[in-house]
N, C-alpha and C positions, 0 to 999 in steps of 0.2 A: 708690423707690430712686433714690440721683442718686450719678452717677461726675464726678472732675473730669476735665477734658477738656483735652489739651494737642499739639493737633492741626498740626503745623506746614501740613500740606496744608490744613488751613482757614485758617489765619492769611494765608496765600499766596493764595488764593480769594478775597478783600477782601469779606466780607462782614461787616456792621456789629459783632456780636458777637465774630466774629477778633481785634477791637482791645481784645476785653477779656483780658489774660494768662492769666488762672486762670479762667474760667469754667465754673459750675456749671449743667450741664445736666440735664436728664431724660436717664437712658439710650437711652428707645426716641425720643428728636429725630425728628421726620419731617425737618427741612432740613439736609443736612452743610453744604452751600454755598451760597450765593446770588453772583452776581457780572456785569456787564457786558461787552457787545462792537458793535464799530459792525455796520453792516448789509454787512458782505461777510464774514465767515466763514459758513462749515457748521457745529456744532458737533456731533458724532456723538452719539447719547444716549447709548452707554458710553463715551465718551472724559474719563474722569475728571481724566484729568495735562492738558489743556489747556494750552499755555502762555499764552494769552489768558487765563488765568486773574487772573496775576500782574498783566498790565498789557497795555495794548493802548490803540488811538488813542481810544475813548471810556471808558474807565478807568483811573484811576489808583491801583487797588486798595481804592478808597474811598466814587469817586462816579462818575457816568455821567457823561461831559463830552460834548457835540455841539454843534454850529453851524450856520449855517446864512443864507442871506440870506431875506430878505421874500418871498412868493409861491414858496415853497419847499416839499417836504415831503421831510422829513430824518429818518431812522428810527434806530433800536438796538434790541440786542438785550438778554432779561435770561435768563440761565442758573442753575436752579433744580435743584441734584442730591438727589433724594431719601436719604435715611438708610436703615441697614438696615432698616427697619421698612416701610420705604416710606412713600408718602403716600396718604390715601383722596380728600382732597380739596384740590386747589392752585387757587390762581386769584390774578391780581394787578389792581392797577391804578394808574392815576396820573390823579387827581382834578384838576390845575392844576398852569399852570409860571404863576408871578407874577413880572414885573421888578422888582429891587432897586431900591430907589431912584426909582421910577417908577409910570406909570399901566398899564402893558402887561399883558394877562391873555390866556395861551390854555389854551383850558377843553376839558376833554373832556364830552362825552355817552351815551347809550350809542345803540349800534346800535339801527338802523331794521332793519326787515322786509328792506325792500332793501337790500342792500349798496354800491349806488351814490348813496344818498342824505347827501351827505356835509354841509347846509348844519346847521350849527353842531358839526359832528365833527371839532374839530382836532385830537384826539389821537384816537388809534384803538387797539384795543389788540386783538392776535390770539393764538394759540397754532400754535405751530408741530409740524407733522405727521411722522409720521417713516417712509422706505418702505427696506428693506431692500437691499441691492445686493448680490447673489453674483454675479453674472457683467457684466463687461465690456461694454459695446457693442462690437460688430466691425465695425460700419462706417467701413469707412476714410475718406468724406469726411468726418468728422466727427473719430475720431482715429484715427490709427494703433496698433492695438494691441503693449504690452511696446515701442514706439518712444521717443526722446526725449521725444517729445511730448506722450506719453502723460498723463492728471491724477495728479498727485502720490499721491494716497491712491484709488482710483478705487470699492475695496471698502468694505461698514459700512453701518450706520442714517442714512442721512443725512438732514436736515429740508428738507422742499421745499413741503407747502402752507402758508398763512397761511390758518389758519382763525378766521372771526368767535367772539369770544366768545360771541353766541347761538348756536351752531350745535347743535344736538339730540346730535350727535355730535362732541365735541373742544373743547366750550366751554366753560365756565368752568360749576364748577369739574372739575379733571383728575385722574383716577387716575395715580399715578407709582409703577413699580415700584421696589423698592428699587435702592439703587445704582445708578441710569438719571438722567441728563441731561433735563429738560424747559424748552426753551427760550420763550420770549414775545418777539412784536415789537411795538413803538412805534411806529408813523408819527406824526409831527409836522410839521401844516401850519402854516408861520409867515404868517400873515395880511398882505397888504397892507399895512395902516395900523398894522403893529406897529412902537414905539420901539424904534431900537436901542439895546442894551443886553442884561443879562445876566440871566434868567430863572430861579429855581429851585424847585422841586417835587421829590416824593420820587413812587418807586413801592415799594406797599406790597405786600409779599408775605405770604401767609396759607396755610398750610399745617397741615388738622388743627389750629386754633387758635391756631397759635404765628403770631407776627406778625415779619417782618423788612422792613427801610426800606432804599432805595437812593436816595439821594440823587441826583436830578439837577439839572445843570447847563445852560442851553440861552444859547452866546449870540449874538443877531440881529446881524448886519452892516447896515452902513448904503445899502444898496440890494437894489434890489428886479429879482427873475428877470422877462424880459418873457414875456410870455402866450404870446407866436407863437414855437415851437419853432426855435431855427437850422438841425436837420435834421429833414428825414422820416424819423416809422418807419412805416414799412407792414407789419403781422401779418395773414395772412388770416384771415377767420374766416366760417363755415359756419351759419348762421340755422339750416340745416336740424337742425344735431347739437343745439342747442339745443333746438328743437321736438322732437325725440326724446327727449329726454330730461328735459324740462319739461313737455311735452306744451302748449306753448304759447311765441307768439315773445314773445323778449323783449331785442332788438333795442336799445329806448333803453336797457335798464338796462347790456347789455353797451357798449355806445358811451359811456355817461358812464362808467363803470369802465374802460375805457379811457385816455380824457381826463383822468383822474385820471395817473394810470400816464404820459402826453405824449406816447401812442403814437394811433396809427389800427387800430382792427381796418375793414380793409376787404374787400370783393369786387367782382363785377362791380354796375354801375349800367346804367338804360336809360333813355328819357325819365321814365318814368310811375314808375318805381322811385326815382330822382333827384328828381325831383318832389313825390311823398312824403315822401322825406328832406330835401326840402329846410333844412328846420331846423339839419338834423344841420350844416350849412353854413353857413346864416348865421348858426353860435355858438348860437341860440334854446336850444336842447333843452341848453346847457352856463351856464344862469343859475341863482338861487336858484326861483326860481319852478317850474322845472322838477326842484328837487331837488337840485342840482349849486352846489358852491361849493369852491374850491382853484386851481388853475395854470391858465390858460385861459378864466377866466369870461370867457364872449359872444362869445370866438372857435372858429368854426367848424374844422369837419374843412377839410382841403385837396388831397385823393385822391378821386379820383371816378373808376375804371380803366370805360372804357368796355365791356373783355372780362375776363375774367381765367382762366388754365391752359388759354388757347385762341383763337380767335377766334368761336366760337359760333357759330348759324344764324343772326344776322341779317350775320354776316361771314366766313363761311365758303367763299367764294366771291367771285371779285374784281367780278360783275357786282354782288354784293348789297353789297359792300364800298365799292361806286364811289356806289352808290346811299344809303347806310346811313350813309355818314361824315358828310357834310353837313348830313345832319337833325340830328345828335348835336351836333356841333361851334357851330352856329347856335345852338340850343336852349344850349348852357352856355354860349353869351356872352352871350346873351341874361338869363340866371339865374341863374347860378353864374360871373361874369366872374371869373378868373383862379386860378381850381382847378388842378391837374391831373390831365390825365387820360393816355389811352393805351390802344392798341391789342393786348393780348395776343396773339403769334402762340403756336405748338406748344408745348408746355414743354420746355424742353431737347431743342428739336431735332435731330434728325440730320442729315446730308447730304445726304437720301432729300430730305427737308422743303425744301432750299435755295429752290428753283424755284418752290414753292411761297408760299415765304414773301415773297420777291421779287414775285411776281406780284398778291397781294393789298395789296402795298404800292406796286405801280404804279398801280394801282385807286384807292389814296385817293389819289395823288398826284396823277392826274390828275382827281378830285373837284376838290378844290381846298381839301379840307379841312385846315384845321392839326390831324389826329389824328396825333400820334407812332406810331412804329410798335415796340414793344418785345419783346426777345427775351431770354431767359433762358441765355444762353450767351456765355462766351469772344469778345473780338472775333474775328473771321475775314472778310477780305479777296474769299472768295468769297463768303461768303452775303452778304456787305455789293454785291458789285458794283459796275460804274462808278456806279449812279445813284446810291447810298450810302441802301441799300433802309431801315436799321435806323436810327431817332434816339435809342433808350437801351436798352443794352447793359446786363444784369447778370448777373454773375458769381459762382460759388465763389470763394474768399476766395482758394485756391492757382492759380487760371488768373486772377488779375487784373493785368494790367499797366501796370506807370504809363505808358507811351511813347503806346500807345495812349489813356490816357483822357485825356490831355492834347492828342494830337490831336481825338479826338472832342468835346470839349471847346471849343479854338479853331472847330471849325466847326460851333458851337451845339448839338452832341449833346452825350450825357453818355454814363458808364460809373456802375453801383453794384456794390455785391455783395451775396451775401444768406447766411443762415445763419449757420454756424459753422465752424472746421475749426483745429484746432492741429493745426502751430507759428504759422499764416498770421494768424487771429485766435481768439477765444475759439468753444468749443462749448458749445453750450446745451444740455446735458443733465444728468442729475442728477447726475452721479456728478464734475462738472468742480467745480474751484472758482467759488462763488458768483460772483466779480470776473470770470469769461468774460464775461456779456452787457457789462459795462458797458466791456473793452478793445475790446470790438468799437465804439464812439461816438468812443473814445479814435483808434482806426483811420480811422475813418472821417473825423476833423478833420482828423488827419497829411494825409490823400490827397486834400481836399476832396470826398468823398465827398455828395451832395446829400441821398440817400435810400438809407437800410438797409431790407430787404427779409427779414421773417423767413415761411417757408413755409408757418406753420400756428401757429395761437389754441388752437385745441379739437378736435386729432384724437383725437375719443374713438371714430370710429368706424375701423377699419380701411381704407383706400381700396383699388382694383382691385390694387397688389400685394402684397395678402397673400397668404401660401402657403394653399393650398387645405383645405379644411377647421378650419382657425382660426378662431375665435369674431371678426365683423365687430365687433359692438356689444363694447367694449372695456372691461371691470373698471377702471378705470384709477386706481381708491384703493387697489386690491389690486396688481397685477399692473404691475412700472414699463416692463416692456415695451410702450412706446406706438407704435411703429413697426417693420412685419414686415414685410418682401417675398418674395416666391417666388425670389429668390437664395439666400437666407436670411441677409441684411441684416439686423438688427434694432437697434436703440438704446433707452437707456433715459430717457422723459420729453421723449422728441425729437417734436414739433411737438404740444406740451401746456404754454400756458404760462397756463390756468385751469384750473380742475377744475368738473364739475359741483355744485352746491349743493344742486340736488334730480334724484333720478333716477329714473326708471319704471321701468327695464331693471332695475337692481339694487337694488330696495328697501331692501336692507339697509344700503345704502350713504349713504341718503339723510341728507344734512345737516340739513335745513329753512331752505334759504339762497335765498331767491329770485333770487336772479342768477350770478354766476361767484364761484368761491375763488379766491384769488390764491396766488403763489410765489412761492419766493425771485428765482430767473429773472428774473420779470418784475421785478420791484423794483427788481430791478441793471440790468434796462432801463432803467428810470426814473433811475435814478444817474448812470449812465451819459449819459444826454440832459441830464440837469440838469450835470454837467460838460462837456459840449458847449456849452453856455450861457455859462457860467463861463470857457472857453478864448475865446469869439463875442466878450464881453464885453471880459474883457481887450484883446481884439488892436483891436478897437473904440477904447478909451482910449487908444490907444496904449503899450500894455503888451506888445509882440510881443517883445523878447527874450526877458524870463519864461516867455511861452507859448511860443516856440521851446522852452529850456532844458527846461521842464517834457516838453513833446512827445518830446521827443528820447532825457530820461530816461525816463517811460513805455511807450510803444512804439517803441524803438528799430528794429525788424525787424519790422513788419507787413505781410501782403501781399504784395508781391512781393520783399520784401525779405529776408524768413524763412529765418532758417538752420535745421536740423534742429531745434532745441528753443525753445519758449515762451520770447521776450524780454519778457513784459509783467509786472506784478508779478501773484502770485497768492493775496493776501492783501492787506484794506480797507485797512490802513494805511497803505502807500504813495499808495494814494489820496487816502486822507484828507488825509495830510499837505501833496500837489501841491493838494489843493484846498483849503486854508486859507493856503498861500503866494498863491492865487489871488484868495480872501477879504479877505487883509489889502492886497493891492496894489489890489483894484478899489477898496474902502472909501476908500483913502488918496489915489485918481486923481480 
């Protein structure tokens, strides 16, 4: 039995068959819609009236358009809404994007074992995961709740993991309930020695037999992103919750998965720990031989924190402190010449702490070591003292001051911030718009901000303030509550920016992914640093109006500047747009 179909909401959805007038379908269709969007929306899986539907910065109701320079990876999205019937089996791909007129070819492969084995995987192709949100976070560093500031839509299914197409669990092909939303990402790395020029390939979507085509579009800019990041991101990350849950480290796989991403998952280092890693540092472990090919081949991590959420027993004490700096500080010139490192004092110290933290930073001072001494707090006058105990200050995003890091500044210190917190900059959590991580890079240019500082990689376990009898070891596929305190603080997907891939704790859960699953989050971290670049660049060419102009429309009010509600845009496009003005002037410089 076949009905004609005269679906204005499909014609609107830009999916290939749309542009046939009278088309004659099979009643039970498993696809209503197929259709494109860049990599900063959410798209909820019942959110059928999408306005990205119609059109948006990589759609033009037709075809998937994206750009991108050399030494890039530049992603989109494909949205797939199941029929009433639903669908039993979906899965997509996109076999090659070929240059018009040219020699250029980036070719997809399929996944490896391990997920940070990237060398000849320039297209990658994931399924995106979906975690339910009924309640709010109520942490207020992070937003204020029912405030101005509050995320736009904050309730819904929203998509947060990027799961590998092999994954045992969520890989191709997908179960789609009727009338549900199932989205797919693209990462596409533009290789080095790619022509500029304009690139095109389709991804085919197959659903229950029926086949639909999406035309894409990709095209290279005539230079190329440099390897060495213009900022630091520092994400902590915990070996240990890995081994819990792997039951084995795995250490290099998460550091190149990283590297990919342009971030550092770091912790503390010691001689003999650093020493080991040393690779992770001289680039080694970020070559093909190693596994690793995309942004960064052969250059090294550049974070090597000597303490970290403390000062630890070999500096816990200003006699071991006096003693302890100098062995460290020798040893990394010696080996790791011009890293940085740093002395973690208390973590958001009290006033209790002041005297304390002064004193073990009289300790290295008169060592004679160059260990910075770093604190996780507001500038303040007292804890700093006449000898100016603290050399890098980092802040919540609403106690940052610009008077102070400008001082600190001139007199060879620094200020960062870390986190999240709207109106001041973006909050990473699930329920925010995807474009939060990547205003927080945006923030960070405005202020010259050296190094972003996010609190946690992988808290799948509960840390010392969770409220008493709540389950430490954390469902965290299940349940988006990934942070509890015994206040009763909670947020939802806050300091979770992987997922486990295989888990002991919860079997059921297990992906069969040997390293980290990625998020949205983190992605828009990576956007976000890769327009950091983009703005580096520019102002470099001498392109500084544009990038004032641009800056200026972007984050208007970040930081200390914040009025009660969100000045940054909250949806890709305006990005998109700042970064293809960015695109066409460096090309043209």
């Amino acid at each position: 039995m076949t009905r004609l179909v005269f679906s204005r909401r499909s014609l609107l959805a830009g999916s290939l068959s749309a542009f046939v007038p009278l088309a004659v379908r099979p009643a039970a269709e498993p696809l209503a819609a197929v259709w494109a969007v860049n990599d900063g929306e959410k798209v909820e899986a019942d959110d059928l009236a999408n306005p990205h539907q119609r059109r948006n910065s990589a759609w033009d109701g037709h075809t998937a358009r994206i750009f991108g320079a050399r030494n890039e990876v530049v992603a989109f999205q494909v949205v797939a809404e199941a029929g009433q019937a639903g669908i039993g089996a979906l899965s997509v791909r996109l076999p090659v994007l070929r240059q018009v007129g040219g020699p250029g070819v980036i070719r997809y492969a399929p996944p490896a074992a391990d997920p940070s084995d990237t060398v000849g995987r320039q297209i990658q192709v994931f399924s995106e995961r979906y975690m339910r949100i009924t309640e709010k976070s109520n942490a207020d560093w992070i937003y204020l709740r029912d405030s101005p500031a509050e995320p736009p839509d904050p309730l819904g299914t929203k998509p947060v993991q990027l799961v590998p197409e092999n994954a045992v669990q969520g890989g191709f092909p997908l179960a789609v309930p009727a009338a549900t939303n199932q989205a797919f990402w693209f990462d596409v790395y533009i290789p080095r020695h790619a022509p500029a020029g304009v690139y095109r390939g389709q991804v085919e979507v197959e659903a229950d037999g029926q086949g639909r085509s999406v035309p894409v579009e990709l095209t290279v800019f005539a230079f190329t992103l440099p390897d060495q990041n213009s900022i630091d991101a520092m994400f902590y990350y915990e070996s240990s919750q890995v081994e819990l849950r792997y039951g084995r480290n795995l250490d290099p796989v998460f550091h190149r998965f990283a590297h990919r991403h342009r971030v550092e998952f770091v912790d503390a280092y010691d001689i003999a720990t650093a020493d080991a890693a040393r690779t992770r540092f001289t680039g080694a472990d970020f070559t093909r031989a190693n596994g690793y090919e995309g942004p960064g081949e052969g250059v090294g991590n550049n974070l090597v924190p000597r303490t970290f959420y403390g000062p630890e027993p070999d500096f816990d004490t200003p006699e071991k402190a006096k003693a302890n700096a100098p062995l460290w500080t020798d040893w990394l010139a010696r080996n790791l010449p011009g890293k940085k490192t740093f002395l973690y004092m208390p973590d958001e110290p009290g006033s209790e702490d002041y005297e304390y933290i002064r004193s073990l930073s009289a300790a290295v001072r008169e060592s004679g070591a160059p260990l910075p001494i770093f604190v996780t707090h507001a500038y303040d006058a007292v804890l700093d003292g006449p000898e100016k105990a603290v050399d890098i200050w980092a802040t919540v995003a609403d106690l940052y001051r610009s008077p102070a890091a400008e001082m600190l500044r001139k007199e060879g210190r620094d200020m960062w911030f870390y986190n999240g917190q709207r109106p001041n900059v973006g909050s990473v959590v699930i329920e925010s718009p995807a474009t939060d991580p990547r205003a927080n890079l945006w923030a960070a240019f405005k202020h010259n901000v050296s190094t972003y500082f996010y609190w946690h990689t992988d808290h799948w376990r509960h840390n010392r303030q969770v409220l008493p009898g709540r389950e430490r070891n954390q469902n965290v596929w299940v349940d988006p509550v990934t942070f509890y305190n015994k206040r009763g603080w909670w947020a939802n997907g806050d300091g979770v920016l992987v997922y486990p891939g295989e888990d002991r704790i919860y079997p059921d859960q297990d992906r069969g992914i040997a390293g980290p699953v990625s998020t949205i989050q983190l992605a828009n971290f990576r956007r976000g640093i890769q327009d950091h670049l983009y703005l580096t660049m520019a102002r470099e060419r001498g392109l500084g109006h544009l990038v004032d102009t641009l800056v200026e429309e972007m984050v208007p009010a970040v930081l200390d500047e914040a009025g009660p509600r969100v000045s940054f845009p909250q949806q890709g496009n305006a990005y998109e747009q700042a970064r293809l003005k960015l695109a066409r002037a460096i090309s043209a410089s």
